[in-house]
N, C-alpha and C positions, 0 to 999 in steps of 0.2 A: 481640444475639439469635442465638442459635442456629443452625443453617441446614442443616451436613450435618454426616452423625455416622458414621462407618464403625466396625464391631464388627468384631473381628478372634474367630472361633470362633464355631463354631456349634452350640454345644453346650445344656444347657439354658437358662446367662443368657445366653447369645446369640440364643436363637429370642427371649424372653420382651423383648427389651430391642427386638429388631426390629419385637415384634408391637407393645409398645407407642410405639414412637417414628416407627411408621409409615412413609412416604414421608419423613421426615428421614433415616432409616437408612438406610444399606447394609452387608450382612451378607455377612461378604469368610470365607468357610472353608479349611480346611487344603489342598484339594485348589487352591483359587487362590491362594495362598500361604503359605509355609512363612518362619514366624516364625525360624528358623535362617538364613536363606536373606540375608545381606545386601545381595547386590547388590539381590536383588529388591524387597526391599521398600519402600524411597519412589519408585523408580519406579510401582508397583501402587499407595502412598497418593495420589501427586502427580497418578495420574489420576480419583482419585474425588474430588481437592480437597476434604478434611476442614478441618471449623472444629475438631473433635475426635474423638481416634483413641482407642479402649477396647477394651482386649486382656483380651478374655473368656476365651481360649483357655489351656489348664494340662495339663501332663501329671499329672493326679491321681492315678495307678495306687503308692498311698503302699508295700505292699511290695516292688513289681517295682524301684523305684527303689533299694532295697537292695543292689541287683544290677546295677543300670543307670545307677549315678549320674552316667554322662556326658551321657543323653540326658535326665534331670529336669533335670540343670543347664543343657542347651542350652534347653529348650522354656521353663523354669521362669525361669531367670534370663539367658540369652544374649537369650534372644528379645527379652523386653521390653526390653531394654537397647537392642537394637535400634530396633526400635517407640517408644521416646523419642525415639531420636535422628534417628530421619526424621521422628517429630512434631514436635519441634522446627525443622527444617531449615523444616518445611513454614507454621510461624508457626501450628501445631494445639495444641490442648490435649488430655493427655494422660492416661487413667484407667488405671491397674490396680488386676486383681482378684488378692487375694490371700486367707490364710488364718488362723484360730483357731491351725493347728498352730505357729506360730512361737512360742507359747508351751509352757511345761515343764509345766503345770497340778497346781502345786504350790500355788496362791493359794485362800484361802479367800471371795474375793469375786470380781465382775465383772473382766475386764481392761480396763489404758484403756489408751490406743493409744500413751500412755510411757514402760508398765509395761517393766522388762525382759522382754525377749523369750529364749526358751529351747529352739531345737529338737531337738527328739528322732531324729530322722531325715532321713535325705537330704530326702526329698519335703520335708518343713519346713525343712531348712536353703538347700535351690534357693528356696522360696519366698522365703523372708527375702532371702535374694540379690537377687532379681528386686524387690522393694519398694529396697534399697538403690540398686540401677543402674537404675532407674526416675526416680527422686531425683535422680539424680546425671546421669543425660544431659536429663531435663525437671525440674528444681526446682521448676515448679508444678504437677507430677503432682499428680493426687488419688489415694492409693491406699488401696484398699477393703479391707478385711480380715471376713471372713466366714464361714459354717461352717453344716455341713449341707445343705446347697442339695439341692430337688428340686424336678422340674418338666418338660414338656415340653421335646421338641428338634424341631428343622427336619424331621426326616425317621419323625417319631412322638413317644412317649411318653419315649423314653430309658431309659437303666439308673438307677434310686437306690435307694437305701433301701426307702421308700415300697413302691415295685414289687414289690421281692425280697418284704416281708415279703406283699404280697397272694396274689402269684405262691407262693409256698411251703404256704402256708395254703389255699389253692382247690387245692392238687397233693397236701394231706392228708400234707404232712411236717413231722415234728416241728420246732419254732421252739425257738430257745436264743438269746437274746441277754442282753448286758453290764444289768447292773443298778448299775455305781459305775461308770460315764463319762455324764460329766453335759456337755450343751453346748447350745445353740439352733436346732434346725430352721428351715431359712430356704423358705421358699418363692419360686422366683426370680422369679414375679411383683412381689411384693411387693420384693425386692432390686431388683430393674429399675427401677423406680419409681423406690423413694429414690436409685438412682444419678442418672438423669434429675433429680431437683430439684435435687440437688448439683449436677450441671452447670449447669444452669440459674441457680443462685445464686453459680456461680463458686469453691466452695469448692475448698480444695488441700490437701496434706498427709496424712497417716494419718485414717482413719475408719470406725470400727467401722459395718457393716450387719448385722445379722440382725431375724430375729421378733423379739420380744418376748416374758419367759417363758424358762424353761429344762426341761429334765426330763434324763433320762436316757435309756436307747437303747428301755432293758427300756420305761419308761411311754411312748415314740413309739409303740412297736409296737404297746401295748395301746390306744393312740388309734387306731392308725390300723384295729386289727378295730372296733374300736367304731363307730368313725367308718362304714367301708364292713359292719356289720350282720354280721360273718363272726366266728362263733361258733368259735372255736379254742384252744386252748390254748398257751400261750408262759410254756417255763422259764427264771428268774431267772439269770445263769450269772457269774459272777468275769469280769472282764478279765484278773485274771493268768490264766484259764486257759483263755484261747482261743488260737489255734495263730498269730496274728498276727507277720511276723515284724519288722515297723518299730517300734517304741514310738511311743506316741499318750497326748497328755496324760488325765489323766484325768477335769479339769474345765477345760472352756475357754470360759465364759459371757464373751460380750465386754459389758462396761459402751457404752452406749449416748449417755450424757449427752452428749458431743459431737455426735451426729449431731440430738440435738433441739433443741443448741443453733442449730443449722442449721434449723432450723425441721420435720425432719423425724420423726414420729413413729410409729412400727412396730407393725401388728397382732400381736395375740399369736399361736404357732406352730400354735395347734393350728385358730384362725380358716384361717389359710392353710391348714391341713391340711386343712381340709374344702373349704374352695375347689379346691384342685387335686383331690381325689375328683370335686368337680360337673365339673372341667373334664374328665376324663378318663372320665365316667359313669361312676365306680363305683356 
């Protein structure tokens, strides 16, 4: 059984993963320790005595990483390498969170988690990193691989998706989003969870999480006025011809069949999407 679980970020799956795993959790953020930082870190695990350590935390920032790829590589893949290998020392079992982008989204169907992998950009190729030296200093990592996430954080609502498109649309500025990148809104409540069972059930290796369901960016955003009643307008727009400067697949539906073989089974994206509206009173 279970017992203590320290989240390393505190970012959305971090608040969502605290709130629901309650007094099990502790929820250890950047400002208490710096995933870079080796010396620090299983000293700072070894006093919270984790049965399992999950590193929620990612430098996601996908085009600054264009530009930065020393510090994606350090937070992206140095880190967790890290965080393995104090998990390990510590006799903990170890979860990372990872990414959709590790694929090229050239596939005409869902990906499974043996598909090859194909990244487009630093930020996806630090991630891929950080799943391989995850592996390689904990071999019974579980590592999650996921996409879109929105949801609350520790200290409010946070930045996602979700947000910008309300915030934009209540501020009476034109909305332009992608209509041919297609992938699965995850609502990190709902991520939180099926991590929590997986642990729980001791699984390891690669495992797809998201909703359930797919769409594209353009029909999120038309849920998401619909969803919160906000009558707006939003033009269809090419991916080639946004000013983006990383490359980002264009279809990255992750196949699920593994994570239900686990027994766990995924609301659809647009359920979660009205659930975090109710949580957030829209």
């Amino acid at each position: 059984m279970v017992k203590r679980i320290v989240v390393v970020g505190s970012g959305q799956l971090g608040t969502a993963l605290a709130t629901i795993g309650g007094a099990n959790v502790s929820l250890v953020d950047r400002a208490a320790l710096d995933i870079t930082d080796l010396a620090a870190i299983e000293p700072a695990l070894s006093e919270l005595a984790p049965d399992v350590v999950i590193n929620a935390s990612a430098y996601n920032r996908v085009d600054a990483a264009e530009t930065d790829p020393d510090l994606a590589f350090a937070v992206n893949a140095t880190g967790p390498a890290y965080l393995a290998r104090a998990a390990t020392a510590l006799e903990a079992r170890f979860v990372h969170v990872s990414t959709d982008y590790v694929f090229g989204g050239t596939q005409q169907r869902p990906y499974c988690e043996d598909d090859p992998t194909e990244p487009l950009g630093v930020y996806a190729a630090s991630k891929l990193a950080g799943e391989h030296l995850a592996l390689a200093y904990a071999p019974t990592s579980l590592v999650v691989r996921t996409s879109g996430v929105f949801g609350r954080t520790r200290s409010g609502t946070g930045g996602n998706f979700v947000l910008s498109i309300l915030r934009q649309a209540r501020a009476g500025k034109p909305l332009r989003v992608v209509a041919d990148k297609i992938a699965a809104p995850t609502y990190a409540v709902d991520l939180a969870r099926a991590i929590l069972s997986l642990v729980a059930v001791g699984a390891s290796g690669r495992v797809h999480i998201t909703n359930s369901g797919c769409c594209t960016w353009y029909e999120f955003a038309c849920a998401i006025l619909e969803e919160a009643g906000i009558d707006a307008a939003i033009e269809p727009v090419s991916y080639s011809g946004t000013a983006d400067v990383a490359r980002r697949p264009l279809y990255s539906v992750l196949d699920l069949s593994r994570l239900e073989s686990l027994g766990v089974t995924m609301p659809h994206w647009r359920d979660g999407l009205r659930r975090y509206l109710q949580e957030i009173e829209v």
